[in-house]
C-alpha positions in Angstrom: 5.2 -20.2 -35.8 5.9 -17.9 -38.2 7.4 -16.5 -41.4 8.5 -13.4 -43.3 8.1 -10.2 -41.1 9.5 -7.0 -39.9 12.7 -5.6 -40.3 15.3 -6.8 -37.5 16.3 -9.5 -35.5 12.7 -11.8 -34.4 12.5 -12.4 -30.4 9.9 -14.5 -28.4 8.9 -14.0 -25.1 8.0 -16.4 -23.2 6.5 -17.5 -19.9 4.4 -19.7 -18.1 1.5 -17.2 -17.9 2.3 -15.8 -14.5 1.9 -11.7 -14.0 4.8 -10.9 -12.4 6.9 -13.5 -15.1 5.6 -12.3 -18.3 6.0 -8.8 -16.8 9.6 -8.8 -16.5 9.7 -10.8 -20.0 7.9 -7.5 -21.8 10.1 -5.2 -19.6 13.6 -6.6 -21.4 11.6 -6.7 -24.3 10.6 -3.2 -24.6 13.9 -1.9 -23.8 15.5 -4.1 -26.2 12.9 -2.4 -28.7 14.1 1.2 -27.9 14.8 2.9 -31.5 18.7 3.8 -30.1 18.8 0.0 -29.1 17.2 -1.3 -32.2 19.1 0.5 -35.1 22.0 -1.3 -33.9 20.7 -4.6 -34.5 17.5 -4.0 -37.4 20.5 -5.3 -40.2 19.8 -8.7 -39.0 17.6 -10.9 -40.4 15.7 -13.2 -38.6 13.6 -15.6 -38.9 10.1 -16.7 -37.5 8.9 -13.5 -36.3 6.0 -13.5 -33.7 3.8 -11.1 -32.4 2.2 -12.3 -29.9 3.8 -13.5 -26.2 4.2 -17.4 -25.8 2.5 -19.0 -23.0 3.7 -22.4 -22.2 1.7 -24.1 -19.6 3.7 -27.6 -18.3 1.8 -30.1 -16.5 2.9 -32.6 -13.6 4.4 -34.9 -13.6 7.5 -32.9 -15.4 7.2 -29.7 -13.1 8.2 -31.9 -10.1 11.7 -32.7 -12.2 14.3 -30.5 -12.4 14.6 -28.5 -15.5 17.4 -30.8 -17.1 15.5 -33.9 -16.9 12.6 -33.7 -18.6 12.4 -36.3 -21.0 10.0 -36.7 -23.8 9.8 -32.5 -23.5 7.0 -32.1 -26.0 4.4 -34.4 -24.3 4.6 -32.0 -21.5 2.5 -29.1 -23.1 -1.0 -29.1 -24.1 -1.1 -30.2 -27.5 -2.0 -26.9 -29.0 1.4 -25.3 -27.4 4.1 -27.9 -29.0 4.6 -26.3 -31.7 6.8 -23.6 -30.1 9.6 -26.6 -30.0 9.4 -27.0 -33.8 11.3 -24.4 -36.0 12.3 -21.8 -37.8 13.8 -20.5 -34.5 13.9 -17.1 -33.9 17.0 -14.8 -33.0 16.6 -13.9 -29.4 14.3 -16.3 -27.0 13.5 -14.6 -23.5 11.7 -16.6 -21.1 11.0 -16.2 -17.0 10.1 -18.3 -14.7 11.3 -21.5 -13.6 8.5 -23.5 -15.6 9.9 -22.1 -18.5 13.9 -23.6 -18.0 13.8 -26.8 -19.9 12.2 -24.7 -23.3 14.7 -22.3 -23.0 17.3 -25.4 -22.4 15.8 -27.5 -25.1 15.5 -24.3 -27.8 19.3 -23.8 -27.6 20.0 -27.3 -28.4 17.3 -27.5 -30.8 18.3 -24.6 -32.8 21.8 -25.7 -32.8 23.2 -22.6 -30.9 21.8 -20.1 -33.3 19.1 -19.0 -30.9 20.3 -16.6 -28.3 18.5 -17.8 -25.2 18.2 -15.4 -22.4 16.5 -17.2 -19.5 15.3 -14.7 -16.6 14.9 -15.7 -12.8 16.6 -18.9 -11.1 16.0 -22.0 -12.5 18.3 -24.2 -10.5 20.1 -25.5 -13.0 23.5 -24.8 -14.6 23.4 -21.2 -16.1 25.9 -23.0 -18.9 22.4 -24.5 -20.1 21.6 -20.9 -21.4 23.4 -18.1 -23.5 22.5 -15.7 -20.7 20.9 -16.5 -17.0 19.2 -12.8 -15.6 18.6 -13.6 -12.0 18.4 -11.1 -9.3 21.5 -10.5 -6.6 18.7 -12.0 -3.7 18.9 -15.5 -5.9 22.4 -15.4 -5.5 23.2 -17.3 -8.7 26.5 -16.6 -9.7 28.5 -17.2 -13.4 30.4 -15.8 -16.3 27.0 -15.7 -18.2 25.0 -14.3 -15.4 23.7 -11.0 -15.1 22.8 -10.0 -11.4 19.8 -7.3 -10.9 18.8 -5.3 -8.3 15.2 -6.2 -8.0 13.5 -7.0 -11.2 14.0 -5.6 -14.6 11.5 -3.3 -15.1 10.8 -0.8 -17.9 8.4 2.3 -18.9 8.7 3.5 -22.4 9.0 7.4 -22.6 5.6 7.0 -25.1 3.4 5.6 -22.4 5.0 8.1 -19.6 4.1 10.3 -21.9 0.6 9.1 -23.2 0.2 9.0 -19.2 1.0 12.0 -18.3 -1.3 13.5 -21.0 -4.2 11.2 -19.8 -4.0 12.3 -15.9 -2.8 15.9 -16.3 -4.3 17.2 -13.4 -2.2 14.9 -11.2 0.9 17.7 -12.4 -0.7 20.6 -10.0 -0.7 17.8 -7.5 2.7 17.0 -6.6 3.8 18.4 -3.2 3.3 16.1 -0.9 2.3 12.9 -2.8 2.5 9.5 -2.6 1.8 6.2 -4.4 0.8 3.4 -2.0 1.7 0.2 -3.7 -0.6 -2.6 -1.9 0.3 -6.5 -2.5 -0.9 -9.5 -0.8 -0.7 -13.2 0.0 1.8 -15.1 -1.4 4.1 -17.9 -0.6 5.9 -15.8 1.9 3.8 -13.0 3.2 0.0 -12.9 4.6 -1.9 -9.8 4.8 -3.2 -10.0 7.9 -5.8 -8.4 9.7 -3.2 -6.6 12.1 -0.9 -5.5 9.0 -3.4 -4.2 7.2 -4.9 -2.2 10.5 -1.2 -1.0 10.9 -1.0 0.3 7.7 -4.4 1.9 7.5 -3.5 3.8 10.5 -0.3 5.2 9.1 -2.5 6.1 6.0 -4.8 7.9 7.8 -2.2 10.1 9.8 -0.5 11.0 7.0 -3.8 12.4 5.5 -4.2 14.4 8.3 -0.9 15.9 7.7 -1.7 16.8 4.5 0.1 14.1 1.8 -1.9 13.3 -1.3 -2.8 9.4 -1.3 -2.9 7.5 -4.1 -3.9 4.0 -3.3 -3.6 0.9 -5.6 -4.2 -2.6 -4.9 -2.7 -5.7 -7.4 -4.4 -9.1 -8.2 -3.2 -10.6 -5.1 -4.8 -8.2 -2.6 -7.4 -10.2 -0.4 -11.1 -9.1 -1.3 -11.4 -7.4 2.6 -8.3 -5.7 1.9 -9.1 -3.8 -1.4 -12.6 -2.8 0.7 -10.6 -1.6 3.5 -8.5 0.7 1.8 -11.3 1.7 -1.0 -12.8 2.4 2.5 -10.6 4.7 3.8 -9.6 6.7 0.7 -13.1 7.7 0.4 -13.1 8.8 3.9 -9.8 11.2 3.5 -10.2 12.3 0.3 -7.5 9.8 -1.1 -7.4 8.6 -5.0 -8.0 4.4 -5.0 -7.7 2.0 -7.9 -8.1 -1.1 -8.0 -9.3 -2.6 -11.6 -11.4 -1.4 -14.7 -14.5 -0.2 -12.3 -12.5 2.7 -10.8 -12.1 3.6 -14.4 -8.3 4.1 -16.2 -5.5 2.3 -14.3 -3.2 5.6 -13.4 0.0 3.1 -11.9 2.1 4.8 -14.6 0.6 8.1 -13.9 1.3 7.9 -10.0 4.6 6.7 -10.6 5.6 9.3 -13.0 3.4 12.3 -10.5 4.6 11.3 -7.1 7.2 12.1 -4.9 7.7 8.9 -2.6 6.4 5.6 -2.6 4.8 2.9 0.1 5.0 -0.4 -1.1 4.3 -3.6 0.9 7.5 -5.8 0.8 6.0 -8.7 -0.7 6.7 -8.1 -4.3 9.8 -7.7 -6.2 7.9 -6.3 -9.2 6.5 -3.5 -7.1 9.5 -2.5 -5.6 11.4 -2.5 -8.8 9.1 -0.5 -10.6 9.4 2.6 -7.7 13.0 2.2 -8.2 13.1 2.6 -11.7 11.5 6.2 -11.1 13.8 7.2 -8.4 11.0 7.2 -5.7 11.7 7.1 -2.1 10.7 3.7 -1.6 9.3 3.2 2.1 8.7 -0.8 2.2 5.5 -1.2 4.2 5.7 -4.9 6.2 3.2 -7.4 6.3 3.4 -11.1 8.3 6.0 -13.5 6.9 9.4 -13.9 5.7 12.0 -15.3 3.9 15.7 -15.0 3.3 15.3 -13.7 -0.5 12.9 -11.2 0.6 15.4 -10.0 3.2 18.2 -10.2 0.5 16.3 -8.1 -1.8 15.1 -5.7 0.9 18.4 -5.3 1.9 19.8 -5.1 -1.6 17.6 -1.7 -1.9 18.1 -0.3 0.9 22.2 -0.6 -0.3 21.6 1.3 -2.7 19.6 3.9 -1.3 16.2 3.3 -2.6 14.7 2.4 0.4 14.0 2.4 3.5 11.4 0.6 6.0 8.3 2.3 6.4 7.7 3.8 10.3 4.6 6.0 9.5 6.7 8.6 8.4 7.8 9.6 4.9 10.8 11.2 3.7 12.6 12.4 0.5 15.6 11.7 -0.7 17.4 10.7 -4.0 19.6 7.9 -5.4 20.2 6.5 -8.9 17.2 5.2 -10.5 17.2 1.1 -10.9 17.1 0.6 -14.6 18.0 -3.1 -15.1 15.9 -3.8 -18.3 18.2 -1.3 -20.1 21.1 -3.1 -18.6 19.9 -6.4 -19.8 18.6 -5.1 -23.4 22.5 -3.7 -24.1 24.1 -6.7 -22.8 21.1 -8.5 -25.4 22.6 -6.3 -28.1 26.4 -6.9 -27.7 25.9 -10.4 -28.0 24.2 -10.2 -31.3 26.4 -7.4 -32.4 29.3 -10.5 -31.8 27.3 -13.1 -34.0 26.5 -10.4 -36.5 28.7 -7.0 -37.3 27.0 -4.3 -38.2 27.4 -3.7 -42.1 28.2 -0.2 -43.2 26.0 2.1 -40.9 23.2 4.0 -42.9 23.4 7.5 -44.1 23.0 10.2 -41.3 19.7 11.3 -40.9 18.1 7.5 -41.7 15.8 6.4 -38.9 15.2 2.3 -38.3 12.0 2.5 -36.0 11.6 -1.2 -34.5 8.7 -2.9 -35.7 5.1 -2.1 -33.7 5.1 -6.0 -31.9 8.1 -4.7 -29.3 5.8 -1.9 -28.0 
């Protein structure tokens, strides 16, 4: 899967082709490829260098086995994905998602412990069967190899805050009163119901009226009526909406970067995570449904003073941005820097940029 390439270490990232997986996959990766980050680690030399993200897409009957006991591993990916189990292995492999355990697993094993393997998310199993296990606090997975997160790692290069920034400049003379309305929707654990969503579009609308700037945007599991609703109402209070390609550039980065607080429904770690990791007053909007992680990671923000439940009204306040990719990308680095010491550093005044596949 690959061959001679660009100066540094070679990482894969993996996942099972899931948004909110591959997401937190690129997040570690791009922090890992942060020049300060990457001149410690661009003397080694690895091997099978790869661009592009794997996706790895399992099939029953192995996804009803736990991810230890899959036997005959290759024959349970299409047959134009097996040859991510064949080497040269690369450095660092970083997977998510439960789907993706037994690669992770079997990649260790395979490469004879020269792969680091940093596996992301719970996969009920051992965390021995990895080099590293990044699992939030609300999995409660616990081990000398485990690094517990508050919410998910997320990440957002200075570049594309800045390249952001530049592309929505006029939001910068629109920052009192401001706020980025994160909208989810169905999942495993949450509905959004007709009553949630009237609940919440009332709340909207009085806060209009008292003058805050909206910013409205909707993600891919946001029920058709829903997105119409709220399309609905920021045209009627003068509010900015987005919610794919036909309402023209996606600002997220920009609204993050140009707001002061932050309503996000409580059904996404992601969402949450990313507020947090610009220091936003989060104010977690509720929809129908529960579960005990949810409540564990609610609670684990609001510890730390990055949230609070939304009433209808907002505040301000300020805490210590969540920046858990970072975390993870040093903790990345001092285990390579153990399996391979930096040589004599370069003169002062060298620069190592990291190659252009970790942007």
């Amino acid at each position: 899967m690959g061959g001679a390439g660009p100066l540094g270490p070679s990482v894969w990232a993996v996942s099972d082709g899931r948004a909110g997986n591959a997401s937190q996959v690129r997040a570690i990766l791009q922090a890992l490829g942060e020049t300060r980050r990457w001149m410690k680690i661009a003397h080694i030399d690895g091997a099978a260098h790869w661009a592009d993200p794997v996706t790895l897409s399992p099939r029953a009957p192995w996804t009803w086995l736990p991810a230890d006991k899959w036997p005959l591993l290759p024959h349970s990916l299409p047959a134009a994905q097996r040859g991510v189990l064949e080497g040269p292995w690369p450095t660092v492999w970083i997977a998510a998602g439960r789907r993706s355990a037994p690669f992770t697993r079997a990649v260790r094993e395979l490469s004879g412990g020269k792969t680091l393997t940093v596996q992301i998310l719970d996969p009920n199993i051992d965390p021995s069967n990895f080099d590293m296990l990044v699992a939030p606090s609300h999995d409660e997975v616990t081990g000398p190899n485990v690094i517990e997160t508050i919410g998910s790692p997320s990440y957002f290069a200075p570049d594309t805050i800045e390249d952001a920034g530049q592309a929505f400049a006029d939001l910068a003379d629109e920052r009192a009163k401001s706020a980025i309305v994160i909208i989810g929707g169905d999942s495993k654990t949450h509905t959004f119901t007709e009553a949630a969503a009237e609940r919440l579009e009332g709340q909207l609308r009085q806060l209009a009226g008292l003058g805050w700037r909206l910013r409205i945007t909707t993600s891919r599991r946001t029920p058709l009526q829903v997105v119409t609703r709220f399309r609905n109402l920021a045209d009627q209070v003068g509010a900015r909406f987005w919610s794919g390609p036909e309402d023209g550039q996606n600002p997220y980065i920009a609204w993050l970067a140009f707001s002061d607080v932050a309503i996000v429904t409580e059904d996404s770690s992601n969402m949450l995570s990313d507020a947090a990791w610009h220091g936003l007053p989060i104010h977690i909007a509720r929809l129908e449904g529960r579960h005990d992680k949810f409540d564990r990671l609610h609670d684990s923000l609001i510890q730390h003073g990055a949230a609070r439940w939304f009433g209808g009204t907002l505040e301000t306040w300020s805490y210590k941005p969540l920046r858990e990719a970072d975390r993870v990308a040093d903790a990345i680095v001092a285990r390579l820097l153990e399996r391979y010491p930096q040589p004599n550093m370069p003169a002062s005044g060298t620069h190592v940029a990291p190659p252009d596949w970790m942007s």
